[in-house]
C-alpha positions, -999 to 999 in steps of 0.1 A, spaced: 0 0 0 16 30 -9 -5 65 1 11 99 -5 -2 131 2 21 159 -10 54 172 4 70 201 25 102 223 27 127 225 57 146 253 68 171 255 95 161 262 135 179 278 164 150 261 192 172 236 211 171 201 193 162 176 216 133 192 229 116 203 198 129 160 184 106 152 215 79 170 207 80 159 171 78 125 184 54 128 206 30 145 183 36 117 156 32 86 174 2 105 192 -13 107 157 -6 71 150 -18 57 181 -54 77 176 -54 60 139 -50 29 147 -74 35 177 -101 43 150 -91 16 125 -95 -5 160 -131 1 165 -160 -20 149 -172 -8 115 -208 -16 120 -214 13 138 -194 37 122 -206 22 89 -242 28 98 -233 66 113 -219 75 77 -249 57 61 -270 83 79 -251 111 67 -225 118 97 -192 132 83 -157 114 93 -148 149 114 -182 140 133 -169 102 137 -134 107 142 -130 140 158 -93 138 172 -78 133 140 -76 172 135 -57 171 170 -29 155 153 -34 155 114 -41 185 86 -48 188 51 -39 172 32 -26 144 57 -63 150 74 -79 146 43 -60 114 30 -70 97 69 -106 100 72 -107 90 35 -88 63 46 -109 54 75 -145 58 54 -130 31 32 -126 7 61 -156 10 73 -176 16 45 -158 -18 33 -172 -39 61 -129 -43 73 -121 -48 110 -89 -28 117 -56 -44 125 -57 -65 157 -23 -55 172 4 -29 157 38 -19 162 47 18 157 88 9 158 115 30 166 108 62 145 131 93 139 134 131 135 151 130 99 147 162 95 142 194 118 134 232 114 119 259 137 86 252 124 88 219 101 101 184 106 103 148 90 99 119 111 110 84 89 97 50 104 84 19 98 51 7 111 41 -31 114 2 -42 120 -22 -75 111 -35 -56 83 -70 -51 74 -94 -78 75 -127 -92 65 -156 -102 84 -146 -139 76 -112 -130 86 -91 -129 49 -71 -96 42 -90 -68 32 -80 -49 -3 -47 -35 -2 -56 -6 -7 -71 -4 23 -42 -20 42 -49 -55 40 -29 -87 21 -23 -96 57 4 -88 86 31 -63 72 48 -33 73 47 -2 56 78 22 58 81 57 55 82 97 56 56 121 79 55 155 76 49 175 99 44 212 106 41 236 141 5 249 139 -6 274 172 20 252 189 10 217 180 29 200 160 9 181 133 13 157 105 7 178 74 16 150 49 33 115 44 41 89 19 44 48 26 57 20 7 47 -13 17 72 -39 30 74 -74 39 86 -65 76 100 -39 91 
């Protein structure tokens, strides 16, 4: 599965390093974690809620906390596909040992690789790949992300699927 969303520009920073690295990588795994919270959930629900004309920022409201356009855009699409697919969400995921590639006073780059179950049927065989099934695997790569009114948030990102990370 490979999903991009656009890409950003760095500049350099004076803010001391290893604080603003924390941050960075707080905010991103933060992100992931409330993903793979929502992928979690059951899709019958959420499924039926769209059905009846809520929107994903109604269903999944802390995405924004952690994720803007297009990187917002690009999640909830991804999330409405799930659901709207009948998948259940990876059962158990790994969000590795990610980095700070990249760092400026109000940009940064975290690089990682990601591993999870995959997407799944309601029979329990992988769901499309395109909506992160064919099974356990990983799925390596760049996050973008940007310091908006003090939050750092994931702006964009591309993956590339990989056997394991």
């Amino acid at each position: 599965m490979t999903r991009p969303t656009g890409s950003s520009a760095t500049t350099t920073t004076s803010t001391p390093a290893g604080t603003t690295q924390a941050a960075v990588l707080n905010a991103w795994e933060s992100a992931e974690q409330t993903l793979h919270g929502y992928l979690q959930g059951t899709w019958q629900q959420d499924r039926a809620d769209l059905v009846a004309g809520e929107t994903s920022a109604q269903l999944w409201p802390k995405l924004a906390d952690y994720f803007v356009n297009p990187a917002l855009q690009s999640e909830n699409t991804f999330l409405v596909g799930v659901k709207m697919g009948q998948l259940n969400g990876p059962t158990t995921y790994n969000l590795g040992h990610p980095v700070v590639s990249a760092l400026a006073a109000t940009t940064a780059t975290v690089t990682g690789c990601i591993y999870d179950t995959g997407t799944t049927t309601s029979s329990g065989q992988p769901g499309p790949s395109t909506l992160d099934g064919g099974g356990a695997g990983g799925y390596r790569g760049t996050w973008g992300l940007q310091l908006v009114s003090g939050s750092w948030k994931i702006t964009n990102f591309k993956t590339t699927s990989v056997p394991k990370c």
